[in-house]
Structure formats: structure tokens, C-alpha cells
C-alpha positions as a Markdown table, in Angstrom:
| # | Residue | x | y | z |
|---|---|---|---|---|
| 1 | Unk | 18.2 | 5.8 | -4.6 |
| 2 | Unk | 18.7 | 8.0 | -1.2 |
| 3 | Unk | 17.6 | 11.4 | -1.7 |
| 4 | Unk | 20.1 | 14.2 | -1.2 |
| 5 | Unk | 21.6 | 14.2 | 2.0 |
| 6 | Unk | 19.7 | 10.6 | 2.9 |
| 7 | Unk | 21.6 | 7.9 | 4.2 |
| 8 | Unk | 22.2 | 5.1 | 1.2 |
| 9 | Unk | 22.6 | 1.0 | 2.1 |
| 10 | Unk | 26.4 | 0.3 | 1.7 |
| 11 | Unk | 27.5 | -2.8 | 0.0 |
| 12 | Unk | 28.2 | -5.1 | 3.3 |
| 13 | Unk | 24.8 | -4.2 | 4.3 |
| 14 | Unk | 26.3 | -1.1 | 6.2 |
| 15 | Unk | 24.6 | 2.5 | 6.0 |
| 16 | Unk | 26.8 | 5.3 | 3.4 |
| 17 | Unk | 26.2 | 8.7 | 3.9 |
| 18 | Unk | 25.8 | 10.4 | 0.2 |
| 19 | Unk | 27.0 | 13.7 | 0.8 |
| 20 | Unk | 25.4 | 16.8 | -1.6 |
| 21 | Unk | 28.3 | 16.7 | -3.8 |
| 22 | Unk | 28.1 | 12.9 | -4.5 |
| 23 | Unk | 24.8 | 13.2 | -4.8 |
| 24 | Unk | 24.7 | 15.8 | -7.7 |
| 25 | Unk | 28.3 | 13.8 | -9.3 |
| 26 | Unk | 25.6 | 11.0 | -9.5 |
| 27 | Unk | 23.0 | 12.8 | -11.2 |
| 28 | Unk | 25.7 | 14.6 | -13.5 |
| 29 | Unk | 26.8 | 11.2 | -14.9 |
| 30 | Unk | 23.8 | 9.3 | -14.8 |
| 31 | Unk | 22.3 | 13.0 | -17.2 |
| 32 | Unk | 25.3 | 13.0 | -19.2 |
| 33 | Unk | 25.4 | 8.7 | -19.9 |
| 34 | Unk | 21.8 | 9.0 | -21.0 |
| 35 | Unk | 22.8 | 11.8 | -23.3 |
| 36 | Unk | 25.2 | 10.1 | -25.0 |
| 37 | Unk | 22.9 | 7.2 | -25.4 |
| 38 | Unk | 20.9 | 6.7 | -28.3 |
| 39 | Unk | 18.2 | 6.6 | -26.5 |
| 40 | Unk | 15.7 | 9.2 | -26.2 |
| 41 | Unk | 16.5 | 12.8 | -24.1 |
| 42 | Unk | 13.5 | 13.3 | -21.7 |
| 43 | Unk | 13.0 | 16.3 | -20.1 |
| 44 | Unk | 12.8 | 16.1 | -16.4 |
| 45 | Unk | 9.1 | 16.6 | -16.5 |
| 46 | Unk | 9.0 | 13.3 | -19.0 |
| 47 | Unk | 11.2 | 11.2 | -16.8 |
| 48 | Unk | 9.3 | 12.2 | -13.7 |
| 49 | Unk | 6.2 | 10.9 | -15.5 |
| 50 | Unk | 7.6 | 7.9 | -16.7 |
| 51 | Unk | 9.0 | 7.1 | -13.1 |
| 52 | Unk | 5.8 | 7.4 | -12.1 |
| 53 | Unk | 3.9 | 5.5 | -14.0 |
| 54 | Unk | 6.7 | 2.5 | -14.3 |
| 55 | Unk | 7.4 | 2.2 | -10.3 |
| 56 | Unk | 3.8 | 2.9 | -9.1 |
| 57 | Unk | 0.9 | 0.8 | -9.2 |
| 58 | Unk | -1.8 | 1.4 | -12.1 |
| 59 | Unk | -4.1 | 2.8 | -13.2 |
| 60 | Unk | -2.7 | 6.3 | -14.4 |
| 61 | Unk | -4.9 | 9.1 | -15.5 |
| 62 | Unk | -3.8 | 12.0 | -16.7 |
| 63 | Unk | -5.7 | 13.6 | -13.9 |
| 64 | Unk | -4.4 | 11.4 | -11.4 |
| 65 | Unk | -0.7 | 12.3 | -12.7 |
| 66 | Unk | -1.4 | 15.8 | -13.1 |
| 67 | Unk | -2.3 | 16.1 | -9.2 |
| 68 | Unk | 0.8 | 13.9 | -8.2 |
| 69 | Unk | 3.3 | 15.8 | -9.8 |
| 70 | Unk | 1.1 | 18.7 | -9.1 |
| 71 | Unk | 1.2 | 20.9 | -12.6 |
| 72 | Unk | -1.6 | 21.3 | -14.8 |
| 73 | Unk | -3.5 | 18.4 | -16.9 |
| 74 | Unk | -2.3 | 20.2 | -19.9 |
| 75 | Unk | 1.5 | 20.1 | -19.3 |
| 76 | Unk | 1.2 | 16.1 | -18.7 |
| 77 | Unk | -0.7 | 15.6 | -21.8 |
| 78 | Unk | 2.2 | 17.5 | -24.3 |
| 79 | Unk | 4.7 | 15.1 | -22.3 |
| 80 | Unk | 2.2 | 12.4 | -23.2 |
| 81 | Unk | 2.1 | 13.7 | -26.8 |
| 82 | Unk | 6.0 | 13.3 | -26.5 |
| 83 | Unk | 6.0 | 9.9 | -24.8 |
| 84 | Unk | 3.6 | 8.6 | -26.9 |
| 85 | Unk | 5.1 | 8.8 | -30.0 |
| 86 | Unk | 8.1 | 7.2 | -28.7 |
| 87 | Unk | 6.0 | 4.6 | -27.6 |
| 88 | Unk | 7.5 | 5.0 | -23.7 |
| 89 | Unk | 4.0 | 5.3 | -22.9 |
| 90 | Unk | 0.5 | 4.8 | -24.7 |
| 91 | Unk | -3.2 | 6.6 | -23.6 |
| 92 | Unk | -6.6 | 4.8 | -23.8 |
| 93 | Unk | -10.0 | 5.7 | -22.6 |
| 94 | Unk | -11.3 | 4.0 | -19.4 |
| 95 | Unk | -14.4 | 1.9 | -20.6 |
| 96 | Unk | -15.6 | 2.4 | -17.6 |
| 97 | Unk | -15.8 | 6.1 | -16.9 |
| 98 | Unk | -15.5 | 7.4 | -20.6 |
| 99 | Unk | -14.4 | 11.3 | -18.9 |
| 100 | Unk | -10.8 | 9.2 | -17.8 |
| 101 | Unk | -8.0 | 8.7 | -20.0 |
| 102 | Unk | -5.8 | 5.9 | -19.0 |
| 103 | Unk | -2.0 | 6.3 | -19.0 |
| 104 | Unk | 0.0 | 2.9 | -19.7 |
| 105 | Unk | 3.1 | 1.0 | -20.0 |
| 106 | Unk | 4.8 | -0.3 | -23.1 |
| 107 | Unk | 6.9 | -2.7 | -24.0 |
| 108 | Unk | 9.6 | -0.2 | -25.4 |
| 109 | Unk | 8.8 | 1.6 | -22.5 |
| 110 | Unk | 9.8 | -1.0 | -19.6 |
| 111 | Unk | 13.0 | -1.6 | -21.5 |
| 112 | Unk | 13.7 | 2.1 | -21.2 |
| 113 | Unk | 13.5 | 2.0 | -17.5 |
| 114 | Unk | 15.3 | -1.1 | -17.0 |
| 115 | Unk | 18.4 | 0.2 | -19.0 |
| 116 | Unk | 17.9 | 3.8 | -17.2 |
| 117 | Unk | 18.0 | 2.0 | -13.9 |
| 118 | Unk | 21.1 | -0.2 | -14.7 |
| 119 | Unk | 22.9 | 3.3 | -16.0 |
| 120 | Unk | 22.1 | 5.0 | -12.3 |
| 121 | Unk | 23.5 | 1.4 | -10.6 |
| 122 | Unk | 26.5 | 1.3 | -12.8 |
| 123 | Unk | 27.1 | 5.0 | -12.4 |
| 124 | Unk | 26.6 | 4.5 | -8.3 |
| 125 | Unk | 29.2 | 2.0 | -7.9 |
| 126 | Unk | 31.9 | 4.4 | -7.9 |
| 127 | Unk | 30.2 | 6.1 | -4.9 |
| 128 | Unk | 28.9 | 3.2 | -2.9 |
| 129 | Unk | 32.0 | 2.2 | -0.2 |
């Protein structure tokens, strides 16, 4: 997805311009679809972790997530606390350097992203010319 402002690829391959207001209708419906989901409601700081984790290559550390989303080790492990109990995301010491805890997909997880994904496409179509 463009960022704000960004030029997005149109459908026949040509270049749409998402102005500010699309862009934040788009965010409004994709927020307000996963609401009414019955999925889980992640905080901004969750999904941003999740995103992470899900789109970038492993490994994750906590330390290694707290400096890319640049807030404190603590505040990524009480979204891990949350994330792990609904199995989105699971923690497990690196065998290799003990000091390391390694952040990991799930099953249940990868679904979540897939279906979050296909809610910001089918929520995009509307704005895509």
C-alpha cells in the first residue's frame, strides 16, 4: 500500500494518485471491517508488530523489534504477552545465544495476516481507478 500522499499502481498498470482523504477513507474502513470482525482488535502498536514480523525476514528478537519500531523492550514484550496468548505470535529462547528471545510466526497467525491483507484489497477497490 502507497503511503499517504504516494503514488499507488492503478489497475491497467497505470500510476493513481491517493490523495490524503482516500488515504485515511482507506484506513477508516479497513479499522472499522476489522472491528466488526470476530477476529481479534489489535492495537496499533500490535499490528505494527505483527506487520513486522509477518512481511520481514526472520529472526525477530524482542530487542531487534524494540529498536525497529523504536520504543522500549518492555512495551514489545506486553504486546507479545497479548499476541501470545492469541497465538498470533509465539516467543522462544535462541539456543544459540541464551540472552535472545526469539519472536515467531504461527499458524493462526499467518491466517490473520492473510485475511487482514484481503480486507485492505477488498476495501481498496473502491479507490483504485
Amino acid at each position: 500500500m502507497a503511503a499517504l500522499g504516494e503514488a499507488m499502481p492503478g489497475i491497467n498498470g497505470g500510476i493513481t494518485e491517493l490523495k490524503p482523504v482516500e488515504a485515511l477513507s482507506l484506513w477508516h474502513d479497513v479499522v472499522l471491517q476489522s472491528v466488526r470482525n470476530d477476529g481479534p482488535d489489535l492495537s496499533s502498536r500490535q499490528l505494527a508488530i505483527m506487520f513486522t514480523v509477518y512481511l520481514d525476514a526472520p529472526p525477530h528478537t524482542v530487542r531487534g523489534l524494540a529498536a525497529a519500531l523504536g520504543v522500549s523492550k518492555p512495551a514489545i514484550t506486553r504486546a507479545l504477552d497479548t499476541l501470545g496468548s492469541l497465538d498470533l505470535l509465539k516467543r522462544s529462547r535462541d539456543e544459540a545465544d541464551r540472552r535472545n528471545v526469539l519472536v515467531q510466526r504461527t499458524v493462526k497467525g499467518s491466517l490473520f495476516i492473510e485475511e487482514f491483507a484481503d480486507l485492505i484489497i477488498r476495501s481498496s477497490r473502491g479507490l483504485i481507478a
